[in-house]
N, C-alpha and C positions, 0 to 999 in steps of 0.2 A: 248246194250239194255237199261241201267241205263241212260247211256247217251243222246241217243235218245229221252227216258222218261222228263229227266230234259230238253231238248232243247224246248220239244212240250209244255211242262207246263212252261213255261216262255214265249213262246209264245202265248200261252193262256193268259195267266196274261198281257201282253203289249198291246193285242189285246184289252183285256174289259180296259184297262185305255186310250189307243186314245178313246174306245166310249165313256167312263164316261166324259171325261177330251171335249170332242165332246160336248156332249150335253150339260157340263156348260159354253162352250166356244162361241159355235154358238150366241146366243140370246145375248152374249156382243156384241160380232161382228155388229149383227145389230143394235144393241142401236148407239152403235158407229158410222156404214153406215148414222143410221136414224139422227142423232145429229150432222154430220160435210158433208151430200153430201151438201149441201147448199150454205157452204165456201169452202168446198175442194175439188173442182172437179174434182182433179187429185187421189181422193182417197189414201192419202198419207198417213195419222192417221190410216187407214181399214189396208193399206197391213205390215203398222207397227204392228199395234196388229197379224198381219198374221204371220209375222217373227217371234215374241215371243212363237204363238202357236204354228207351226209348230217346232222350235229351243229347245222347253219344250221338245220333247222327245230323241231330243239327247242329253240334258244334265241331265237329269234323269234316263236314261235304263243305269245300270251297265255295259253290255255288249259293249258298243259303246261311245266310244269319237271323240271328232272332235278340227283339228286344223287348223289354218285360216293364211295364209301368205302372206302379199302385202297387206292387206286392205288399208294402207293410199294412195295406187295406186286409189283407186277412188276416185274421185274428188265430191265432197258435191255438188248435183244441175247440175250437166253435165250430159247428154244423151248420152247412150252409146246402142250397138246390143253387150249382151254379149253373149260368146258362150261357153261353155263348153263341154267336153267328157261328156259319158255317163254311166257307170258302173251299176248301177241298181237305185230302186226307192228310195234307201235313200237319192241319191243327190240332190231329190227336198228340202229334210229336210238340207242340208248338205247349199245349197243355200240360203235360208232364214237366215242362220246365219249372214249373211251380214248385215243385215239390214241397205240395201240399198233399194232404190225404182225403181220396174221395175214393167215388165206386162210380164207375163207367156205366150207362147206359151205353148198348150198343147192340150192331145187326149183328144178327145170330151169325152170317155168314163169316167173322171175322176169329170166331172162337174155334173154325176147325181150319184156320191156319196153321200148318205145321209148326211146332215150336213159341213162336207168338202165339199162336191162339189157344196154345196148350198153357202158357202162365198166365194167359187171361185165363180160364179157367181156376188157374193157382187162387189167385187175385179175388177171388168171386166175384168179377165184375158180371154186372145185369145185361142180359140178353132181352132185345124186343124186337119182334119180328109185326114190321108196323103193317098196319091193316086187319090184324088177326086180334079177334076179339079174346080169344083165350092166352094169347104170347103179353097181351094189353092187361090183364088182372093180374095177371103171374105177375108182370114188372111191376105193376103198384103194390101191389102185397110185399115183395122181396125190396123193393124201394124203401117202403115205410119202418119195416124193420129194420133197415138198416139206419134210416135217420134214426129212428130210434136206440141205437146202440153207438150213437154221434158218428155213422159216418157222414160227410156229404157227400152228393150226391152231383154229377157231370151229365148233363145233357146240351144237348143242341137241338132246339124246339125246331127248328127248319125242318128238321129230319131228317131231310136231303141235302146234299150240297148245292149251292148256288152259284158256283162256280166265275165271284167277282161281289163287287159291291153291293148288287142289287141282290137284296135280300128277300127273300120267301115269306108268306105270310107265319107265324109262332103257332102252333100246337100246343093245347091246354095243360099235357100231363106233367109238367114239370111245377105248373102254377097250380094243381089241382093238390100237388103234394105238397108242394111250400107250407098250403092253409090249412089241408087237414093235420097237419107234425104242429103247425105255426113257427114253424125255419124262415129266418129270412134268406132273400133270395140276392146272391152274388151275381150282376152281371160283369160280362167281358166283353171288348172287341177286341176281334182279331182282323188283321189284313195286311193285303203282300200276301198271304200264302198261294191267292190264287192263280199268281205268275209261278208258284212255286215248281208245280206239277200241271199239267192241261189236264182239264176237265178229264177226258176221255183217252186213254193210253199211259204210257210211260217214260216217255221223250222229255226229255227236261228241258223247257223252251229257255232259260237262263237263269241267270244270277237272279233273287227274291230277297230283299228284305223285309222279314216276317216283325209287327209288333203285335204284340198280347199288352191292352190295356184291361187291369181293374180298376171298372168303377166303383161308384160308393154302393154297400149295401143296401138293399130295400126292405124297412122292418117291417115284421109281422103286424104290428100295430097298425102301419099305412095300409093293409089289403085286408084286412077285418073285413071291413061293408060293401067290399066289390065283388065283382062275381070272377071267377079263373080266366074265363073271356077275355075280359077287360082287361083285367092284372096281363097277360098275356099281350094285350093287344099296347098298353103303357109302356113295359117293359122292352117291348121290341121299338119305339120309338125313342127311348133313352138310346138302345143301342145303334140303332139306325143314324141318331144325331150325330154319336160322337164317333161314327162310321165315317157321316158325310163330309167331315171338318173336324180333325182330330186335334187342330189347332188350337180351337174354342175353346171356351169355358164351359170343362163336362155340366151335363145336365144333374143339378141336383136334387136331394131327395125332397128341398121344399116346394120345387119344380114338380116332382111326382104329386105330393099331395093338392096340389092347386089343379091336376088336370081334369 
């Protein structure tokens, strides 16, 4: 009962600092938007202060830390389709810790969050509204373009969250993108996040230690003569492995080619 009490009142308390921490943050945001869309058409200075905003509350909540493994794995200025698991909603926070520069795939429903969802908009991050054939062309059209103008590009082929280790079967569209740009493809594990937050509500069940690992790239070259299926269906098995036993010796990319 005591317990309970303290999880909801800390929950309480985190909730009104994203909104305080919200409303001093937005209106830089756009000073920012308004001061560099001009010369930065790539909006790269926006999704940078994005990273810091969003990164400010996993390194301030007592309850949660985050550790980062493989960052010199991405390459400064390379376009990449990265793809990670999904465990719940911290990993978008868990992601921005990167502060690297991509463009979001995400549920439309996150873009009419007050303030947040007003600098995703800043941001031009990609809205998909899954299941919907017309939301599904719009994001590969606006997707491609964008690799094309070297962003890359942040999905989570789950689609859904899975709320723990066990992971969801992968969705084509991110491998479908990789081949027709020929981007290679970044993956990551992520995990811990899913003690972070419970699946369903708002009750912070405790302390999480969150890691974000990169692994190694998967070139263009290696997915030439397979079809998005399969690249999809590989690729979730790289990450599944170094899911199941983070200990091991990641899976490598001469491991991809032999499968």
């Amino acid at each position: 009962m005591i317990r309970s009490f303290i999880n909801a009142s800390i929950a309480f308390v985190f909730i009104c600092f994203v909104f305080l921490t919200s409303i001093l943050f937005f209106p830089i945001a756009l000073i920012i938007w308004f001061v560099t869309i001009f010369f930065d058409k790539r909006l790269r200075w926006l999704h940078q202060f994005t990273c810091f905003w969003a990164s400010l509350y996993l390194w301030v909540f007592p309850l949660w830390s985050i550790t980062v493994h493989g960052r010199e794995k991405i390459e400064k200025d390379k376009t990449y389709v990265m793809v990670s698991n999904h465990q719940s909603l911290v990993d978008i926070l868990a992601a921005f810790t990167l502060f690297t520069h991509f463009k979001w795939v995400s549920n439309p429903d996150l873009f009419n969050i007050p303030l947040i969802g007003w600098n995703m908009r800043l941001n031009r991050y990609i809205r998909l509204e899954r299941g919907k054939n017309r939301s599904i062309k719009k994001m590969y059209k606006s997707c491609e373009k964008n690799l094309k103008r070297g962003n890359s590009i942040f999905l989570f082929p789950e689609g859904m969250r899975s709320g723990g280790d066990k992971m969801k079967p992968f969705r084509e569209g991110a491998f479908v993108l990789a081949k027709r740009r020929e981007v290679p493809i970044l993956p990551m594990v992520i995990s811990g996040s899913s003690s972070a937050l419970p699946e369903k509500g708002w009750i912070f069940p405790g302390k999480a230690n969150i890691d974000i690992t990169i692994l190694d790239e998967i070139s263009p070259d290696s997915f030439q003569d397979i079809t998005s299926k399969n690249l999809a269906l590989r690729t979730r098995d790289i990450i599944r492995a170094e899911l199941n036993n983070k200990n091991s010796t990641p899976v490598t990319q001469k491991q991809f080619h032999n499968k």
